[in-house]
Backbone and ligand atoms as CSV (ligand in chain L), in Angstrom:
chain,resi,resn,atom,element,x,y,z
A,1,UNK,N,N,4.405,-20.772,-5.427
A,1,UNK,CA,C,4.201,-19.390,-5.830
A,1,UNK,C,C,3.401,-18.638,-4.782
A,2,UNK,N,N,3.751,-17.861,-4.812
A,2,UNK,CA,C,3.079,-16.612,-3.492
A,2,UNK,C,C,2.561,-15.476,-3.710
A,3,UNK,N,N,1.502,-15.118,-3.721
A,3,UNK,CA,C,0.580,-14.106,-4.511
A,3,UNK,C,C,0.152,-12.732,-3.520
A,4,UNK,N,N,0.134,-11.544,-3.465
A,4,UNK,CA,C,-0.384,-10.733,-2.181
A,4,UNK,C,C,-0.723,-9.519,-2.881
A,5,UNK,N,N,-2.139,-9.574,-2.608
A,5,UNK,CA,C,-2.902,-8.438,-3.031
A,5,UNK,C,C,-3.244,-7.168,-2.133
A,6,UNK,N,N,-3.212,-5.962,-2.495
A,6,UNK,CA,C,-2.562,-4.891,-1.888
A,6,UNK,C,C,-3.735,-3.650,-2.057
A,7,UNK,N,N,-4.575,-3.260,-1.306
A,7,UNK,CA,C,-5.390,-2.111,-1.592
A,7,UNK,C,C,-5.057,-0.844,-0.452
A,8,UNK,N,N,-5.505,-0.373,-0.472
A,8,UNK,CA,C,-5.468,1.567,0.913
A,8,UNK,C,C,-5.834,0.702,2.581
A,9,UNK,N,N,-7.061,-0.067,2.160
A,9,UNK,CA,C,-6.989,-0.285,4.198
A,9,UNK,C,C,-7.162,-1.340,4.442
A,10,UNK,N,N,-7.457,-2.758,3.160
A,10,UNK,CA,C,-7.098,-4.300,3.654
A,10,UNK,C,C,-8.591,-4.491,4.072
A,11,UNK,N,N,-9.573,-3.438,4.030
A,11,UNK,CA,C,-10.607,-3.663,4.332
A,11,UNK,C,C,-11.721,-3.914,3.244
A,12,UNK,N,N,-11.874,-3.823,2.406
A,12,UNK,CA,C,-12.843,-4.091,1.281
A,12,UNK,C,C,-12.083,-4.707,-0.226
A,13,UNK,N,N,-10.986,-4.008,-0.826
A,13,UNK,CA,C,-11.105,-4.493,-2.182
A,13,UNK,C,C,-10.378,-5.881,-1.723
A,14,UNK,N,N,-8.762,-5.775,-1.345
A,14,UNK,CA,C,-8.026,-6.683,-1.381
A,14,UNK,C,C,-8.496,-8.088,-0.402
A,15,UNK,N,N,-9.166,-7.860,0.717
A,15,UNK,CA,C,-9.599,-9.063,0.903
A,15,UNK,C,C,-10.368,-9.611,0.835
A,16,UNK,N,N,-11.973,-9.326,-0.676
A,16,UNK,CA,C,-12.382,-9.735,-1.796
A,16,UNK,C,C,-11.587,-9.924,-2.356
A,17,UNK,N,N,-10.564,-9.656,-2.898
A,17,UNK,CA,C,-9.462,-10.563,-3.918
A,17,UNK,C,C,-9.176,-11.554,-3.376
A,18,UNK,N,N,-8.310,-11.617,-2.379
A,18,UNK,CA,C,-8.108,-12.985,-1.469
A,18,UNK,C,C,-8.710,-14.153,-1.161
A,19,UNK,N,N,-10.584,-13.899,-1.057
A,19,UNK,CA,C,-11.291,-14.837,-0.922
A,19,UNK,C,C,-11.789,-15.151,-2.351
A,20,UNK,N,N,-11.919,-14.388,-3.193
A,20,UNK,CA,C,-12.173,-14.974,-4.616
A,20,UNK,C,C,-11.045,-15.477,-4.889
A,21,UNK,N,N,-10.062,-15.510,-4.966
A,21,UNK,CA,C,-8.652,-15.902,-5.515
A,21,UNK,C,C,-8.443,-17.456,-4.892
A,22,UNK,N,N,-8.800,-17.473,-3.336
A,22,UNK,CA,C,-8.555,-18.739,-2.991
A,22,UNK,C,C,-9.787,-19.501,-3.923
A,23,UNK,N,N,-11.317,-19.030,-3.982
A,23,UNK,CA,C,-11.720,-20.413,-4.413
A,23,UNK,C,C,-11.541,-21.219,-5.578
A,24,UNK,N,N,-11.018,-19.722,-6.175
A,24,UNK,CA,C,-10.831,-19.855,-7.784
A,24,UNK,C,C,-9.476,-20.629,-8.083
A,25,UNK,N,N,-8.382,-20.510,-7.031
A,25,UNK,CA,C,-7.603,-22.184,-6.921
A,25,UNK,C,C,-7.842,-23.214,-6.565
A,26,UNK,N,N,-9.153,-23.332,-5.860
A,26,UNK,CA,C,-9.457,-24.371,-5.730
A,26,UNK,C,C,-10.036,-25.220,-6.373
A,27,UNK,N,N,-11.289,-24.515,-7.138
A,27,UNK,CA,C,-11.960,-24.861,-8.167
A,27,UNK,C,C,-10.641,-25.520,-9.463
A,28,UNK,N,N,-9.579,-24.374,-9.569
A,28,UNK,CA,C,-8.537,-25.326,-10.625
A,28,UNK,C,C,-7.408,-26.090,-9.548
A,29,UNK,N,N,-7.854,-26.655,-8.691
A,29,UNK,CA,C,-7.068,-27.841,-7.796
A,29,UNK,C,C,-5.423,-26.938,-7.674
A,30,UNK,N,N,-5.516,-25.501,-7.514
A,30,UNK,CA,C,-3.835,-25.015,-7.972
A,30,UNK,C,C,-3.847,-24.750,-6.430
A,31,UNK,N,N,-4.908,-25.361,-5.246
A,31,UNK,CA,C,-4.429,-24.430,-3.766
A,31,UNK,C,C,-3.371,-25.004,-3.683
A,32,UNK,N,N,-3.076,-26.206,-3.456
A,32,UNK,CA,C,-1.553,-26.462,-2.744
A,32,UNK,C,C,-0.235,-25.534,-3.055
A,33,UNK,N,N,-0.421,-25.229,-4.816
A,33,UNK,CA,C,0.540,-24.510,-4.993
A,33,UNK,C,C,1.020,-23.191,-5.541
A,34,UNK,N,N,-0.263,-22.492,-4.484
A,34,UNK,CA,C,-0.114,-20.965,-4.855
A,34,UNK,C,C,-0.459,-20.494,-3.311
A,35,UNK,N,N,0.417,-19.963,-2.761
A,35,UNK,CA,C,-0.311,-19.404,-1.276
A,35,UNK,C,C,-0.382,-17.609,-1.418
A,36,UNK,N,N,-1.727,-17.482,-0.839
A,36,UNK,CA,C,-1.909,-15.950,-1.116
A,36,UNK,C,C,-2.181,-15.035,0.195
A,37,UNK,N,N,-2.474,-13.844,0.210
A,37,UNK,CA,C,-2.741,-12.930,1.130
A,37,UNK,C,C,-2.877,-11.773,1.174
A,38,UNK,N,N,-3.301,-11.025,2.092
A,38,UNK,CA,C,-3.965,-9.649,1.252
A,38,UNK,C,C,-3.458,-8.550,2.310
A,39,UNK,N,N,-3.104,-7.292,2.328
A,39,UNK,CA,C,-2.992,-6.145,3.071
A,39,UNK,C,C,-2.906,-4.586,2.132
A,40,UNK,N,N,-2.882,-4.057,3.654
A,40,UNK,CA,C,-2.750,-2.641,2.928
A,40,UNK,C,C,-1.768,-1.558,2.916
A,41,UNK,N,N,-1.879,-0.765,2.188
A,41,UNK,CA,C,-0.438,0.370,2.259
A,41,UNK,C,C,-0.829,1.189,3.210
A,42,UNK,N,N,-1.477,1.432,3.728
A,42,UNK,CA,C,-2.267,2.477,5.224
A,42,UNK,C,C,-2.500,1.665,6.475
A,43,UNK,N,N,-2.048,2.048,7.910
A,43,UNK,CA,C,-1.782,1.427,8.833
A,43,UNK,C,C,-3.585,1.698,9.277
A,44,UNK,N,N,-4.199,2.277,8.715
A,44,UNK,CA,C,-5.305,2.369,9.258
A,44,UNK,C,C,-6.861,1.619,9.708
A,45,UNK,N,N,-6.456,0.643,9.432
A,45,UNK,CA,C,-7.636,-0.636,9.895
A,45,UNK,C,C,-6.692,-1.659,10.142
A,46,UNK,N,N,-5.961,-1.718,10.750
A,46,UNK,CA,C,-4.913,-3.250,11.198
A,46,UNK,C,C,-5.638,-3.489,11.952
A,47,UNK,N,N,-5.753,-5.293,11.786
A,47,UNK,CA,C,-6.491,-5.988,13.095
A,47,UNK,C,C,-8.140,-5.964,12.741
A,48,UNK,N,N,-8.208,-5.177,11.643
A,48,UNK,CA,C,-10.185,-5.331,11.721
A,48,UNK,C,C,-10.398,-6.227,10.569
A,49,UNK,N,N,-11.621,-6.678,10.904
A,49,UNK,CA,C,-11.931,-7.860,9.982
A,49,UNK,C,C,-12.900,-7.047,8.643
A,50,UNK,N,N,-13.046,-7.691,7.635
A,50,UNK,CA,C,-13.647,-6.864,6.424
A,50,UNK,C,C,-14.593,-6.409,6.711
A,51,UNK,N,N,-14.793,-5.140,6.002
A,51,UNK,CA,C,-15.836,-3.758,6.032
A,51,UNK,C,C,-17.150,-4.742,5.659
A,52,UNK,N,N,-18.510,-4.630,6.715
A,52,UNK,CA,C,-19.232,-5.228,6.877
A,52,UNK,C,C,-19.844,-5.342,5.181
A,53,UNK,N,N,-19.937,-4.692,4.667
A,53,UNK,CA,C,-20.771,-4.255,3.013
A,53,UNK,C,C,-19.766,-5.725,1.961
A,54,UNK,N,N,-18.614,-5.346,2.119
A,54,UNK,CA,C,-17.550,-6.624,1.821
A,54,UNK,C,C,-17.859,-7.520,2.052
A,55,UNK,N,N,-17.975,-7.755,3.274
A,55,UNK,CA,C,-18.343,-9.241,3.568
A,55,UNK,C,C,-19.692,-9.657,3.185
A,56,UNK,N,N,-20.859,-8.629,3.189
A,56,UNK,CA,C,-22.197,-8.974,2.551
A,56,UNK,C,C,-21.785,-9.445,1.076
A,57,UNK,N,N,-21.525,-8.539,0.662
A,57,UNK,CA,C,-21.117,-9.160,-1.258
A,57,UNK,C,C,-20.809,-10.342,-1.478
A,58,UNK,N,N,-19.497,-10.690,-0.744
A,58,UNK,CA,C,-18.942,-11.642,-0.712
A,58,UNK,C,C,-19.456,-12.928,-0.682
A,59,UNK,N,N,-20.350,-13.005,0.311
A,59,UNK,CA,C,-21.116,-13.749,1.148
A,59,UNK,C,C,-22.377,-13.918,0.167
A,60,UNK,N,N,-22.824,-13.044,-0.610
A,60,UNK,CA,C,-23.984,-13.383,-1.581
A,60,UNK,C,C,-23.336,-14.601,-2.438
A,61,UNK,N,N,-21.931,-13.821,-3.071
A,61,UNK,CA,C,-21.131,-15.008,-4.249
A,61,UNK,C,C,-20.735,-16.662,-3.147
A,62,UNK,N,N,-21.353,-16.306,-2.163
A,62,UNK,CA,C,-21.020,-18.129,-0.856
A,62,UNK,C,C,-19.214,-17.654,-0.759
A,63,UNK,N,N,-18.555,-16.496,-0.781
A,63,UNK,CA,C,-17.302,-16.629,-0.135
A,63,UNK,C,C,-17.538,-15.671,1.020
A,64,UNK,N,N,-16.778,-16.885,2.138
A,64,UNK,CA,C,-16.826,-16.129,3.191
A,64,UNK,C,C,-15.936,-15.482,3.728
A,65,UNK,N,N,-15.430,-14.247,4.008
A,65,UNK,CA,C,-14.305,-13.345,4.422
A,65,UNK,C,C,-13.916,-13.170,6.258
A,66,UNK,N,N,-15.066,-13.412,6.553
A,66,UNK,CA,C,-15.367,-13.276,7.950
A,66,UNK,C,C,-13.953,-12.991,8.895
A,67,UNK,N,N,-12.923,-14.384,8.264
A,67,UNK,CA,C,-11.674,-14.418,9.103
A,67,UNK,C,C,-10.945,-13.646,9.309
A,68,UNK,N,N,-10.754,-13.244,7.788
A,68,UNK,CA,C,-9.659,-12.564,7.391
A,68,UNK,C,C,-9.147,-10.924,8.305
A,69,UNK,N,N,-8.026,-10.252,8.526
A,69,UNK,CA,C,-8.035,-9.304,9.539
A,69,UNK,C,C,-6.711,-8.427,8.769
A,70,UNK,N,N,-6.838,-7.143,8.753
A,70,UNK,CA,C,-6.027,-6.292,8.448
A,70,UNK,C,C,-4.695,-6.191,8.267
A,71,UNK,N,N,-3.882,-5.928,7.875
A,71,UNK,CA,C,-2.692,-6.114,8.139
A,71,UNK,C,C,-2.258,-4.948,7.387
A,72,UNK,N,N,-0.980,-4.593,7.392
A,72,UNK,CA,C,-0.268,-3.021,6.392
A,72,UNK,C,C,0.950,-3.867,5.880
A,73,UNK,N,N,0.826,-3.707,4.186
A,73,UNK,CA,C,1.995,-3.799,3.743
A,73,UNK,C,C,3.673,-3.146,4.520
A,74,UNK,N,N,4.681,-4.194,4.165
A,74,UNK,CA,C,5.606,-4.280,4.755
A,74,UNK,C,C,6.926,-4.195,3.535
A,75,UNK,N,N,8.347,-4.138,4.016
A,75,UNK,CA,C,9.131,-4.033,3.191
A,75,UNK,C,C,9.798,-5.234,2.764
A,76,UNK,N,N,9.515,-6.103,4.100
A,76,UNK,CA,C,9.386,-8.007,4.036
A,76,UNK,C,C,8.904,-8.526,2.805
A,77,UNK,N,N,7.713,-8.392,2.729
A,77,UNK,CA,C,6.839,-8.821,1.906
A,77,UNK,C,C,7.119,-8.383,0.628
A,78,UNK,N,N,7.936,-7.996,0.319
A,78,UNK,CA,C,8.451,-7.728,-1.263
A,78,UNK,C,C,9.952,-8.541,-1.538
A,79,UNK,N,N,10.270,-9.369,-0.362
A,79,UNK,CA,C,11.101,-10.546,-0.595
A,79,UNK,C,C,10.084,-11.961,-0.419
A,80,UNK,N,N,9.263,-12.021,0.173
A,80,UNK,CA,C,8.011,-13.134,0.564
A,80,UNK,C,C,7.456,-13.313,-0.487
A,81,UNK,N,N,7.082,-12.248,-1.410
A,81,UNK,CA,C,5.782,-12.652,-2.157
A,81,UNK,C,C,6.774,-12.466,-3.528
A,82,UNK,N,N,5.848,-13.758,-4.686
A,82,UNK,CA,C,6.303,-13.218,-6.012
A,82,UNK,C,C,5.645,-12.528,-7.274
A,83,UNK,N,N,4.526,-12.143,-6.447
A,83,UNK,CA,C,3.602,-11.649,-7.170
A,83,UNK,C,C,3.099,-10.365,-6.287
A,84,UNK,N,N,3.231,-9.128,-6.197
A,84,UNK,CA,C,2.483,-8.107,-5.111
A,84,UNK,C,C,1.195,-7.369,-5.950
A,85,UNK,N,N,0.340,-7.093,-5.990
A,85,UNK,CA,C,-0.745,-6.363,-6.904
A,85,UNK,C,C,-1.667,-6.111,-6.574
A,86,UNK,N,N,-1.245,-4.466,-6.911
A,86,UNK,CA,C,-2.146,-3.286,-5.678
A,86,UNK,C,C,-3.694,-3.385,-6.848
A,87,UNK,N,N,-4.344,-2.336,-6.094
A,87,UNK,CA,C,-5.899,-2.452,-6.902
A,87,UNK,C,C,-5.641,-1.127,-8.032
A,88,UNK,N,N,-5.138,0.127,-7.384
A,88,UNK,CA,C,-4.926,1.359,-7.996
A,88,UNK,C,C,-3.595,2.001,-8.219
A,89,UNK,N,N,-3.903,2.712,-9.019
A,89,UNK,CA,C,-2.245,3.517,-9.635
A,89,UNK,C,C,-2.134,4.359,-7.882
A,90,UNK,N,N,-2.598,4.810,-7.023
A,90,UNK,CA,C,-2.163,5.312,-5.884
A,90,UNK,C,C,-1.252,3.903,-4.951
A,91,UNK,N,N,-1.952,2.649,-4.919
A,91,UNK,CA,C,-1.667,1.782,-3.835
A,91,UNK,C,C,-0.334,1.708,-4.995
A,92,UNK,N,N,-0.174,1.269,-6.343
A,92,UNK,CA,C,0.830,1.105,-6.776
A,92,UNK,C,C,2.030,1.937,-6.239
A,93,UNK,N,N,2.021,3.530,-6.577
A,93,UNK,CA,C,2.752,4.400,-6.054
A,93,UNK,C,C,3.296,3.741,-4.880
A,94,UNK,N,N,2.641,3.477,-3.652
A,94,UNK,CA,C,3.057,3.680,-2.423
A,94,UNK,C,C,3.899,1.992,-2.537
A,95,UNK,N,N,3.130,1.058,-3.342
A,95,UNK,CA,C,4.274,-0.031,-3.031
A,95,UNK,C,C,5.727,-0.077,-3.607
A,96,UNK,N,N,5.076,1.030,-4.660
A,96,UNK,CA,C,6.882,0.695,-5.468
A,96,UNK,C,C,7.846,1.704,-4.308
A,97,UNK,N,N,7.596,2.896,-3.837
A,97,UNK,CA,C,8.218,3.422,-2.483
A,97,UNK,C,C,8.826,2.413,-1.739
A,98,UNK,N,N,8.116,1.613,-1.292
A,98,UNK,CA,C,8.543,0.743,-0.475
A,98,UNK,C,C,9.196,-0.546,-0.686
A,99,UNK,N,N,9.064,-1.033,-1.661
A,99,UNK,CA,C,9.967,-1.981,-2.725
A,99,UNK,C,C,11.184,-2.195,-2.689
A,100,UNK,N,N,11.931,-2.845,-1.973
A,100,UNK,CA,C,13.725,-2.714,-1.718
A,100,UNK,C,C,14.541,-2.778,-2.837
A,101,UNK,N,N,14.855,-2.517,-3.437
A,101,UNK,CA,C,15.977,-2.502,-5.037
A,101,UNK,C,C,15.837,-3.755,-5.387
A,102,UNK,N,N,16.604,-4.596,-4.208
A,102,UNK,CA,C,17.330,-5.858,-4.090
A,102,UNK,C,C,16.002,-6.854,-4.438
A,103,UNK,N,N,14.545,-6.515,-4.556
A,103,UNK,CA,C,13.107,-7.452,-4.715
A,103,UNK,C,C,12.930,-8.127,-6.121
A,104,UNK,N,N,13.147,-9.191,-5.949
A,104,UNK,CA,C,12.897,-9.697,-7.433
A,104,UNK,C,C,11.435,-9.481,-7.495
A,105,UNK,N,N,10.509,-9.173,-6.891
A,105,UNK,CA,C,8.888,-10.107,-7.235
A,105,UNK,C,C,8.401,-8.550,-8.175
A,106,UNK,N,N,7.350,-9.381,-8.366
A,106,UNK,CA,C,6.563,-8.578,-9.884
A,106,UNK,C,C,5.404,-7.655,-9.295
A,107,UNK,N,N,5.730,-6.580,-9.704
A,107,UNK,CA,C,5.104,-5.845,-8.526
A,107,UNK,C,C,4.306,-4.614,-9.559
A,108,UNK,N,N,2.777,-4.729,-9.405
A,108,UNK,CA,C,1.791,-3.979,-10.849
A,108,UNK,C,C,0.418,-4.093,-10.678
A,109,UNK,N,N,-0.678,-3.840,-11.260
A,109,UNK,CA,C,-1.544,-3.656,-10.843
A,109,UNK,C,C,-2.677,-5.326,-11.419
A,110,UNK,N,N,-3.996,-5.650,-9.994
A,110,UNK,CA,C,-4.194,-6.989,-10.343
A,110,UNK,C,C,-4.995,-6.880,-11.743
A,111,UNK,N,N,-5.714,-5.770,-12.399
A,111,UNK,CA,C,-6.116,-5.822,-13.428
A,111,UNK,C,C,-5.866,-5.753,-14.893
A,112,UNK,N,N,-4.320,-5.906,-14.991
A,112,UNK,CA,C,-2.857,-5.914,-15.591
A,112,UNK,C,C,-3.395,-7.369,-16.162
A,113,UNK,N,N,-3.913,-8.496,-15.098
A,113,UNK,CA,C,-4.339,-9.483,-15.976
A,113,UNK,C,C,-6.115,-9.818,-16.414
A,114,UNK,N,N,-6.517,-8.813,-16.215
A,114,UNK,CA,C,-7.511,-8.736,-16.840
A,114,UNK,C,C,-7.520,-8.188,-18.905
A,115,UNK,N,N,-6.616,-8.343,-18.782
A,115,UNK,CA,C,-6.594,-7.350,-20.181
A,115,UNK,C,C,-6.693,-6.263,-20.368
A,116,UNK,N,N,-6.828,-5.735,-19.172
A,116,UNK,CA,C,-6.804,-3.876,-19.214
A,116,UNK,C,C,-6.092,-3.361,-18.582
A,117,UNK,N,N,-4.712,-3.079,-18.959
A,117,UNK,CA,C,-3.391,-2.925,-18.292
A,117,UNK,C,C,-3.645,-1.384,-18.195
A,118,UNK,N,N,-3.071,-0.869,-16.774
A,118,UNK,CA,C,-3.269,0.029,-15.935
A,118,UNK,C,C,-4.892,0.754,-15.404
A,119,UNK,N,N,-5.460,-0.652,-15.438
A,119,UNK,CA,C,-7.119,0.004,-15.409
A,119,UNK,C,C,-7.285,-0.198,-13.537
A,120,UNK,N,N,-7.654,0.439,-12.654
A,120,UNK,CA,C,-8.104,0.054,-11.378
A,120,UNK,C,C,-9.783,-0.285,-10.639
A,121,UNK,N,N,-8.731,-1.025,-9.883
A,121,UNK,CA,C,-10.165,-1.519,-8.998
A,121,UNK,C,C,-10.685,-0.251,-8.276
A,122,UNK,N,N,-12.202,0.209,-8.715
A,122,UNK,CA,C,-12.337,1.609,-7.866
A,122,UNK,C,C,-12.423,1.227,-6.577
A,123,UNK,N,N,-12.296,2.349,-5.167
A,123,UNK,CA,C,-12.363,2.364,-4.099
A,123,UNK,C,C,-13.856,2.265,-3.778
A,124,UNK,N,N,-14.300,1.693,-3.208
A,124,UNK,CA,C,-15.626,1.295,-2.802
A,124,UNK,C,C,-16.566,1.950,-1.597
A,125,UNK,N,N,-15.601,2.490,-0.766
A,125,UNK,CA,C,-15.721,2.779,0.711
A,125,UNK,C,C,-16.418,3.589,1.102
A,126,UNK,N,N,-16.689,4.314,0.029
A,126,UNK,CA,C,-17.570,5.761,0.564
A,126,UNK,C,C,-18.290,5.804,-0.374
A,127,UNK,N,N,-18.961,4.523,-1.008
A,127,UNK,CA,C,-19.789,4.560,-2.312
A,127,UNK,C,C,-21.013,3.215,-1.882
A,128,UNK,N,N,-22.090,3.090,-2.540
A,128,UNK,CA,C,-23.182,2.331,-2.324
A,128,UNK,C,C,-22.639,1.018,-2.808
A,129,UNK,N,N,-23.849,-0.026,-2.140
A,129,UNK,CA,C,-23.291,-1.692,-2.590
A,129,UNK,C,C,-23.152,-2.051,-3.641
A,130,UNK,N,N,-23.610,-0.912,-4.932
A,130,UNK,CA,C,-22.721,-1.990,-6.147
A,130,UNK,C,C,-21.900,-1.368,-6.664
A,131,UNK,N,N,-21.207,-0.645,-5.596
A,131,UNK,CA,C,-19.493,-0.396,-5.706
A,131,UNK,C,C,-18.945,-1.714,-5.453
A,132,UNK,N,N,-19.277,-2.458,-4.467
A,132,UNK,CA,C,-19.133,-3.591,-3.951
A,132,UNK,C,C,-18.731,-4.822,-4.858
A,133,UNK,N,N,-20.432,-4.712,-5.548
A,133,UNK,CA,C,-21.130,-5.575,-6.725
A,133,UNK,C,C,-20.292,-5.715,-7.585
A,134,UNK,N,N,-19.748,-4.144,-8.211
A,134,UNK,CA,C,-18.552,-4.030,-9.236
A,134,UNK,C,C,-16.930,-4.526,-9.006
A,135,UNK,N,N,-16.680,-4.080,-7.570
A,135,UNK,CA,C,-15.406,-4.720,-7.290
A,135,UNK,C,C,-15.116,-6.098,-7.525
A,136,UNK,N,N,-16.350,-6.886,-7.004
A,136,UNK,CA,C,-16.583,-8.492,-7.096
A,136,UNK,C,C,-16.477,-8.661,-8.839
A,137,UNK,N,N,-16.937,-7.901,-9.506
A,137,UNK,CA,C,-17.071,-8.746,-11.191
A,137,UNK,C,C,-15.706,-8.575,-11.337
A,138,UNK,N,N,-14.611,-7.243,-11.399
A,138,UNK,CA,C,-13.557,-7.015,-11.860
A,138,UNK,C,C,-12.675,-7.939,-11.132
A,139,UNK,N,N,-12.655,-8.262,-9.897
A,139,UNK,CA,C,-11.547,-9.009,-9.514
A,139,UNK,C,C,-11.808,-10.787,-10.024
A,140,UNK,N,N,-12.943,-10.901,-10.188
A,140,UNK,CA,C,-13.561,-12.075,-10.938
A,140,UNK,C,C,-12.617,-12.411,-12.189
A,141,UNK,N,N,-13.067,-11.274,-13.054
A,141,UNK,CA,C,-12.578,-11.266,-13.862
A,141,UNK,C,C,-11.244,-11.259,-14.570
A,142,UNK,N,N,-10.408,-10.482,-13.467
A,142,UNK,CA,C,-8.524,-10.739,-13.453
A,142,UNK,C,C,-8.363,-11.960,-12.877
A,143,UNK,N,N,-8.952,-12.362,-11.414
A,143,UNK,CA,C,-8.316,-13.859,-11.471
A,143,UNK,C,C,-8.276,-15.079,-12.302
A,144,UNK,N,N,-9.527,-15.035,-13.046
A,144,UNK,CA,C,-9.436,-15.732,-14.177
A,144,UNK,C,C,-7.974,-15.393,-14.983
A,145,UNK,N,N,-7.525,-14.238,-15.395
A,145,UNK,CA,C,-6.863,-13.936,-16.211
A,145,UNK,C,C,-5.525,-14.655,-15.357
A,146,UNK,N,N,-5.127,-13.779,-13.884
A,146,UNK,CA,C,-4.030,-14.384,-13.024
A,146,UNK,C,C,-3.646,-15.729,-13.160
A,147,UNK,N,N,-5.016,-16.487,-13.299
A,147,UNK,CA,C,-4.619,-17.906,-13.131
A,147,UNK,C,C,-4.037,-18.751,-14.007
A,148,UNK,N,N,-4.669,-18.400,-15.438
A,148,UNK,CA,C,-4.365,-18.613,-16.548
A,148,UNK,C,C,-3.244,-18.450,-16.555
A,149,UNK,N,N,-2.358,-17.587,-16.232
A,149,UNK,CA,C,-1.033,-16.377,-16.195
A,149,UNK,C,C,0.034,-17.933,-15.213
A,150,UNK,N,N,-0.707,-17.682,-14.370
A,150,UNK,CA,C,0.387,-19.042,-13.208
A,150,UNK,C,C,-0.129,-20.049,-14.024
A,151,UNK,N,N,-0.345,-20.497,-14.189
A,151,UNK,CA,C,-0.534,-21.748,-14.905
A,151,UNK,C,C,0.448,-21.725,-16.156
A,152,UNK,N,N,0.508,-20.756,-16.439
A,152,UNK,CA,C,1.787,-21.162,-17.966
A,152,UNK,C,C,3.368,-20.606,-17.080
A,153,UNK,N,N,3.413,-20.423,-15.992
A,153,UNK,CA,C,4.403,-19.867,-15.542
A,153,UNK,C,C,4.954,-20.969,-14.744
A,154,UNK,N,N,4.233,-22.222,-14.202
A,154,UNK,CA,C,4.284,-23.544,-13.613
A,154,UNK,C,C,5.233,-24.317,-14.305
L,1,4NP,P1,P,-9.881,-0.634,0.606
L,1,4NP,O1,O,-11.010,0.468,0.879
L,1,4NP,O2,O,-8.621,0.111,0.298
L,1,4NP,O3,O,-10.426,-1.360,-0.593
L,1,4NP,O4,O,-9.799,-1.487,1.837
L,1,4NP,C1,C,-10.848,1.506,1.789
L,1,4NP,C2,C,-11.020,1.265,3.143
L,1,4NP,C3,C,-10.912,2.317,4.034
L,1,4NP,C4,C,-10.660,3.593,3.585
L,1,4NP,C5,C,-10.488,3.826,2.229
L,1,4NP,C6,C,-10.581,2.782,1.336
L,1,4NP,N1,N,-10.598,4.673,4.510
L,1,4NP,O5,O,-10.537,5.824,4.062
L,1,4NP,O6,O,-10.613,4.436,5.738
């Protein structure tokens, strides 16, 4: 299964999802068989590594983001992945645009499995660190839900 989480610049929400998401398969032994990855619908930070405030947060919860580097959603990647899930009803907009007819994968927002269907991850970027703080509980909180979700879908 192939999972790819989708925010505006790949720089703060979605690759906190990515690094919480991996440990949280690891912790349920599911890494081998879920591969994930994170980008954005805006070409505008490709190539940069997470927004320094991101990686502090992150790095408090011991996940480290450091690696991880920008990338812009693609029209590929909606045959690649079977799971796509943006943070907000805007990133949604722009992926279903880009979505080829022909895409089987499930394509909606990641807090859809939190139990609060159409609720978003706010944008963080131009807001203080416990915008940050908050992004980290909510995506916490859907991957729990996500996982649960692949796990009966296995
Ligand atoms: P992200 O946050 O979509 O969670 O990575 C943002 C990063 C950059 C900008 C906006 C949101 N920006 O305007 O450059």
């Amino acid at each position: 299964m192939k999972v790819l989480f989708v925010c505006l610049g790949n720089i703060c929400r979605s690759p906190t999802a990515e690094g919480v998401f991996r440990r949280m398969l690891e912790q349920a032994g599911m890494a081998e068989a879920v591969q994930i990855d994170s980008c954005g619908v805006s070409e505008w930070h490709i190539g940069k590594a997470p927004d320094a405030r991101a990686q502090q947060a992150a790095l408090r919860r011991g996940i480290d983001l450091s690696g991880l580097r920008a990338r812009q959603l693609s029209e590929q990647d909606f045959h690649d992945f079977d799971y796509v899930l943006g943070m907000d009803q805007d990133n949604l907009r722009a992926m279903r645009d880009l979505k080829p007819a022909n895409s089987q994968a499930h394509v909606g927002l990641l807090l859809d499995f939190a139990g609060t269907p159409g609720a978003e991850v706010p944008d963080p970027y131009y807001g203080g660190d416990e915008g940050f703080e908050n992004v980290l509980n909510m995506i916490e909180a859907a991957s729990a839900g996500l996982i649960r979700h692949l796990k009966r879908e296995r």
